[in-house]
C-alpha positions in Angstrom: -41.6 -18.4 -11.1 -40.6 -21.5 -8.6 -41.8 -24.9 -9.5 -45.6 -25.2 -8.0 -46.8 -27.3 -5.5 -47.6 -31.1 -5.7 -50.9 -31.9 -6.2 -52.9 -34.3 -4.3 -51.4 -37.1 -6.2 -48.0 -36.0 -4.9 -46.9 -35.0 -8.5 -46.3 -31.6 -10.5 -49.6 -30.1 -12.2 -49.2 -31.1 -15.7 -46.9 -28.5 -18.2 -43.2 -27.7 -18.1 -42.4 -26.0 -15.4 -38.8 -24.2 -15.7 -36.2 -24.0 -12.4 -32.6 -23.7 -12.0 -30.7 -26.8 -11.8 -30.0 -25.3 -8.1 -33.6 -24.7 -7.7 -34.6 -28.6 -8.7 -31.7 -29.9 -6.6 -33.0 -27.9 -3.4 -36.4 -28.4 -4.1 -35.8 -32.8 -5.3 -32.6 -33.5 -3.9 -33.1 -33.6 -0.5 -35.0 -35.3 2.3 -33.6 -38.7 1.8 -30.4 -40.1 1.0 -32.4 -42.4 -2.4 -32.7 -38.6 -3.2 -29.5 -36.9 -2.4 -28.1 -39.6 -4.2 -30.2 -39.1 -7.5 -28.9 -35.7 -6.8 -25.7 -36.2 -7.0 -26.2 -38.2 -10.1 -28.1 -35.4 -11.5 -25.4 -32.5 -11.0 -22.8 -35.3 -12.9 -25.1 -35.8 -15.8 -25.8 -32.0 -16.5 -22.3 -31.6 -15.6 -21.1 -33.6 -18.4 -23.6 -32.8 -20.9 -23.4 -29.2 -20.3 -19.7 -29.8 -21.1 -20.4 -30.6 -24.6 -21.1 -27.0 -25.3 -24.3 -28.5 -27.4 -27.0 -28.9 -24.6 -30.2 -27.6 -25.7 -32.6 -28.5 -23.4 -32.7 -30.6 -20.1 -35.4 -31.6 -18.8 -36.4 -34.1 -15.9 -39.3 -36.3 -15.5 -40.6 -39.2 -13.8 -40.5 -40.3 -9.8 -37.8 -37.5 -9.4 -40.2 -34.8 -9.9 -43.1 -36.1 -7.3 -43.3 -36.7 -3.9 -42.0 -40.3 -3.9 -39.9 -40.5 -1.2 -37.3 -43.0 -2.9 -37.4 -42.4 -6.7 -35.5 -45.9 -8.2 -33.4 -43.3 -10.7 -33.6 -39.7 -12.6 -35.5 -39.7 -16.0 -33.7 -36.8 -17.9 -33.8 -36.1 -22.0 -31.4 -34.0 -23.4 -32.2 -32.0 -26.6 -28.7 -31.7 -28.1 -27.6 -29.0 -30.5 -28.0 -29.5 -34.3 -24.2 -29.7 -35.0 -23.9 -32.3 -32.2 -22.0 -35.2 -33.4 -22.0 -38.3 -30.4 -19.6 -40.0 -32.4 -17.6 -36.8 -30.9 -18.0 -37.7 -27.3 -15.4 -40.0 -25.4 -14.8 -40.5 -22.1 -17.5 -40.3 -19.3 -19.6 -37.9 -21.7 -20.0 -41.2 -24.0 -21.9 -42.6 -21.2 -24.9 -40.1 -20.9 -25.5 -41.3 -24.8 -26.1 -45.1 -23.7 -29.4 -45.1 -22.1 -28.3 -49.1 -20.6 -25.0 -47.5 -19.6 -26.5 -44.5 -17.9 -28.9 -46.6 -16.0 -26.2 -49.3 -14.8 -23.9 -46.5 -13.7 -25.6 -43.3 -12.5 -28.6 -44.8 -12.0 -30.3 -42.9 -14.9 -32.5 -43.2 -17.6 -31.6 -40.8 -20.3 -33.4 -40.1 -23.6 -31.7 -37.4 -26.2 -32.2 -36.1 -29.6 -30.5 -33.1 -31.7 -32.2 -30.2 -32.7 -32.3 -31.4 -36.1 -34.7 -33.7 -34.9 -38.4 -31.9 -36.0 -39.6 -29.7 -33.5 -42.8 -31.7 -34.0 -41.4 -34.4 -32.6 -39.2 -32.8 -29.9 -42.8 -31.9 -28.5 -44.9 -34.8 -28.8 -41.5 -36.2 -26.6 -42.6 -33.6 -24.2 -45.8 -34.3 -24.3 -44.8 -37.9 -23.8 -42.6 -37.6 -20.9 -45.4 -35.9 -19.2 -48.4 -39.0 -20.1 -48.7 -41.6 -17.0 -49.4 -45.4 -17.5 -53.1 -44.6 -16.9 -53.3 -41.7 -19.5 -53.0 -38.9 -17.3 -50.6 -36.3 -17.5 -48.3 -34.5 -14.6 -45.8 -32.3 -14.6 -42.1 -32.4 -15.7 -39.2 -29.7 -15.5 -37.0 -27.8 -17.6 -33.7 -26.8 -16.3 -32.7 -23.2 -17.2 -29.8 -23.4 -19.0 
């Protein structure tokens, strides 16, 4: 099932709504070049992560998932396998796990936990990522992996 419709706020109706990383970057990455720039950005990070052989889960939420024109960055958290080890990851990887590092350099702010992490939690996260300043919720995606 594509991603719905904005609502009249511009954003997602609230829940998880699942897509392809192709169908987000179609349906997010275009329009302006703030946005075909996040998606760039985007296709690097789940690039990388995906690399790792441990991604989980990846989901996006934030300005990048609503109508705003020119979204500041990509708000992504990664739910990383239990056996993942970031003490494992050099290189560019090592970057995706240093949310000051992501932001400064691919203008991202990333959140991640392992599976080992209680699935409790891993939801209230979700459930998190999809609260506004004001209390109200919107949606968020999940990229098929």
């Amino acid at each position: 099932m594509p991603v719905p419709p904005f609502n009249t706020q511009g954003e997602l109706p609230e829940g998880i709504h699942q897509a392809t990383m192709d169908e987000v970057i179609a349906r997010f990455g275009t329009g302006t070049p703030q946005r075909q720039l996040l998606a760039a950005y985007l296709l690097r990070i789940y690039a990388l992560v995906s690399a790792t052989g441990k991604l989980e889960r990846f989901i996006i939420f934030g300005s990048y998932v609503t109508a705003t024109a020119n979204p500041n960055d990509v708000d992504v958290f990664l739910v990383m396998g239990e056996a993942f080890d970031v003490d494992e990851v050099s290189g560019e990887t090592r970057i995706m796990f240093s949310h000051a590092q992501a932001q400064s350099r691919l203008r991202a702010s990333v959140f991640w936990a392992t599976r080992s992490t209680s699935m409790t939690n891993i939801d209230d996260l979700l459930v998190g990522w999809q609260t506004k300043r004001d209390q109200t919720r919107r949606g968020i995606v999940e990229v098929i992996i």
